[in-house]
N, C-alpha and C positions, 0 to 999 in steps of 0.2 A: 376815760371814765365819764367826764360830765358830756360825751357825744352821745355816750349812750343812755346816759339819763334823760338828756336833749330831744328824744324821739319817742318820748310815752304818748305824746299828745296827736291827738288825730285832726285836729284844728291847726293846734302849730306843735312844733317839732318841741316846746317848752312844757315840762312838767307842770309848771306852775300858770299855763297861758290854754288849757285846756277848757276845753267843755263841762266836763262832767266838774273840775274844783270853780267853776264861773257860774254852773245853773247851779250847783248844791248853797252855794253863796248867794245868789238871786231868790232860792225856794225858799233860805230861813228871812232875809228880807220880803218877803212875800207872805211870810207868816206872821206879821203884828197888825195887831186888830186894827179896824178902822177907823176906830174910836183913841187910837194913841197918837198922840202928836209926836209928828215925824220930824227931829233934824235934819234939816238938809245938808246941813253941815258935816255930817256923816254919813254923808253918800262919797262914792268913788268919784275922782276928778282926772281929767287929762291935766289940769296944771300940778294939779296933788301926786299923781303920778312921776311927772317931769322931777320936782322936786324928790322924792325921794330918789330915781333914779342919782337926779345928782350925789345925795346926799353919800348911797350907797358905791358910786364911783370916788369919790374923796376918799371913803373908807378905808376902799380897795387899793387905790392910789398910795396912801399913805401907809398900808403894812407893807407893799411891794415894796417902798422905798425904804423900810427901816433892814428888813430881809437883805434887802440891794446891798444896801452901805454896808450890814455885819457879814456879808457874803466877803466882798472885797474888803475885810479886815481880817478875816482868819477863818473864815464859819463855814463849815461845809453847808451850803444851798440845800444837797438834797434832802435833811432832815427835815427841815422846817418844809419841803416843797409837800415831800411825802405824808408828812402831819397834816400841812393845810388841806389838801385833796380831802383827805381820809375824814375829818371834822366836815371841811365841804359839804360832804357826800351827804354824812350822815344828819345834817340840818336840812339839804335838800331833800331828805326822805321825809324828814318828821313834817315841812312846809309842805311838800304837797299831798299830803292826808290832813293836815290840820294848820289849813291857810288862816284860820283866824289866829295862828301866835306868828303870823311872819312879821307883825312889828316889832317882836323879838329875833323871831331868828334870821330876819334878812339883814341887819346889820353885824351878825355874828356870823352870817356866811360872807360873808364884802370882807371881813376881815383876815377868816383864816384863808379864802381864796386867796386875796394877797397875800399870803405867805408862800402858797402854792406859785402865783404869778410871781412873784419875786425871784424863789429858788428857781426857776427855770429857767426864768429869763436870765439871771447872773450865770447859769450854764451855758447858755449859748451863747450871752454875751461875748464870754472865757473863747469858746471856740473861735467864735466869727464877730470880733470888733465891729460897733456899727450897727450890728444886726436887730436891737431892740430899738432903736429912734424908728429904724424901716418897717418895722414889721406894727408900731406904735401909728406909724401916720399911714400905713396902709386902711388897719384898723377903721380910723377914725375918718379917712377920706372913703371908704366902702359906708360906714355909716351914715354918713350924710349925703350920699348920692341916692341909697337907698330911702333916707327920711324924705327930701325931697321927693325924687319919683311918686312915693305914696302919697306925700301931703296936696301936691298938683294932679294926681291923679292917673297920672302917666301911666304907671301900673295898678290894677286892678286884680286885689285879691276874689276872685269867684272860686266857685267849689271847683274846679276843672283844675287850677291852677293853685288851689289848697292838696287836692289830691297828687296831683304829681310828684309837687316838693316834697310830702309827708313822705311818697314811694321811694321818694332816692333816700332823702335822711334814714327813714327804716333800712333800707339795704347797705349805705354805709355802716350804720350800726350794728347791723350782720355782719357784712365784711369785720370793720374793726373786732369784732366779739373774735368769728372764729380762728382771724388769722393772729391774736393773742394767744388762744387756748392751744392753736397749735404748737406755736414758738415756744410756749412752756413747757412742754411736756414731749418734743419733737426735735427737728432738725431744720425743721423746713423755716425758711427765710420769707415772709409775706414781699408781695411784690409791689408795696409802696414803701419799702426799705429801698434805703440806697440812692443814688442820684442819676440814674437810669431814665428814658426819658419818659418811659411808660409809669415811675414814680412821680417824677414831674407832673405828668400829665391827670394824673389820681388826685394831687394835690392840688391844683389849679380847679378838679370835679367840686370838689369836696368845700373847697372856697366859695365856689358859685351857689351850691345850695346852703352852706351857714347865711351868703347873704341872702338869697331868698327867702330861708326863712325868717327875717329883719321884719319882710313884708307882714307876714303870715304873724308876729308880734305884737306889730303898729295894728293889725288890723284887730286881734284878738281886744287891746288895752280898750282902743276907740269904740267896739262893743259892750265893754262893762262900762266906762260911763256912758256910755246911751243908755241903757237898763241897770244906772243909777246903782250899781254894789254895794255894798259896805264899804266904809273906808279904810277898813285895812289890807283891801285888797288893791287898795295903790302900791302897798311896800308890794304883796304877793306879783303886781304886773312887773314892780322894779329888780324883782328880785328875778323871775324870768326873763329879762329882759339882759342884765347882767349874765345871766349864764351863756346867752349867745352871743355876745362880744368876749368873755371868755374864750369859746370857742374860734370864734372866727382871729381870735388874736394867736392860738395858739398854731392854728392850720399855718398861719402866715409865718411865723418862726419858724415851723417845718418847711415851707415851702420856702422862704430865703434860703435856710441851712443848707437845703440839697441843691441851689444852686450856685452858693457862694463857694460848695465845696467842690464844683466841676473847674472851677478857676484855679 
């Protein structure tokens, strides 16, 4: 669900990290006279940003973990996983048509998310012991390989390398779409089911470009404060920002599952 939300953006794979909701936010700051004194203090910040991310990971953090606990006391996971998505979804619709309320609704998506991250991960937990520490510090050591690389320079988002990435997330997001609507209505089996190696090997694709897109992220946030935004579009960068470690936390639970299950 949120991969496919994940690829509206032709800049970056993030609904919320796009062009069109960054210049519409730049053009109403672009509209007060010149004659108005400007706080600066309400412009967009990379440390302002940092900070809500954090803020918006605690959130998250801490519904996964009340989920977690009432999972392994009696609670079936999938309700509250399948609520969380569904709330999810529908704050990330409302944030990226009307980015000025995400300093409401990005901490009310951090939240039911964790509900979401909670119920799953205490599923897979259930199957394969272990498997959310691994898939938690794969996570978190993809993100900071990635933040590095960008902050040194190493990688360099250009438009060649904005294009390509956005071309695979669009086509995984095909893929995902149609081999859903098959499976519902059909027989047929998509063939990143299963622990096959050619499933494997989809999931390790699909890893590479969540982190790619990290890049395409870092570089969107570091553009709106350069051209000074509003500052409510530090939650909106945080709140995009979160939906791709989302992602890229979920690919990694798929991809542990399918090879803890060849053992």
């Amino acid at each position: 669900m949120h991969k496919i939300l994940s690829t509206m953006s032709f800049n970056s794979k993030n609904p919320f990290l796009n062009n069109k909701s960054f210049s519409s936010a730049l053009s109403r700051k672009d509209e007060v006279h010149n004659a108005t004194l400007i706080d600066y203090n309400q412009e967009m910040t990379l440390a302002g940003t940092i900070n809500k991310s954090i803020i918006l990971f605690l959130i998250l953090t801490a519904s996964a973990m009340v989920i977690w606990w009432m999972a392994f006391n009696g609670l079936n996971p999938i309700v509250p996983a399948i609520g969380g998505a569904i709330v999810g979804l529908v704050l990330v619709l409302i944030s990226a048509f009307k980015p000025q309320y995400s300093p409401y609704l990005a901490p009310g998506y951090a939240l039911f998310e964790g509900l979401f991250i909670g119920g799953i991960s205490a599923i897979f937990e259930t199957m394969y012991p272990g498997i959310v520490i691994q898939a938690v510090g794969a996570t978190f050591v993809t993100f900071m390989v990635c933040l590095g690389l960008y902050k040194y320079k190493i990688v360099k988002v250009t438009e060649q390398f904005k294009s390509v990435v956005v071309a695979a997330t669009l086509a995984i997001a095909t893929y995902y779409l149609i081999s859903w609507l098959f499976s519902m209505f059909t027989s047929f089996v998509p063939v990143h089911y299963g622990n096959s190696m050619m499933s494997i090997g989809i999931s390790v694709f699909v890893i590479v470009i969540a982190a790619l897109n990290l890049f395409l992220d870092f570089d969107r946030i570091e553009k709106g404060t350069e051209q000074k935004m509003p500052k409510y579009m530090e939650w909106y960068g945080a709140m995009g920002l979160m939906i791709t470690l989302v992602w890229l936390y979920i690919e990694f639970l798929r991809l542990l599952s399918k090879l803890n299950s060849k053992n």
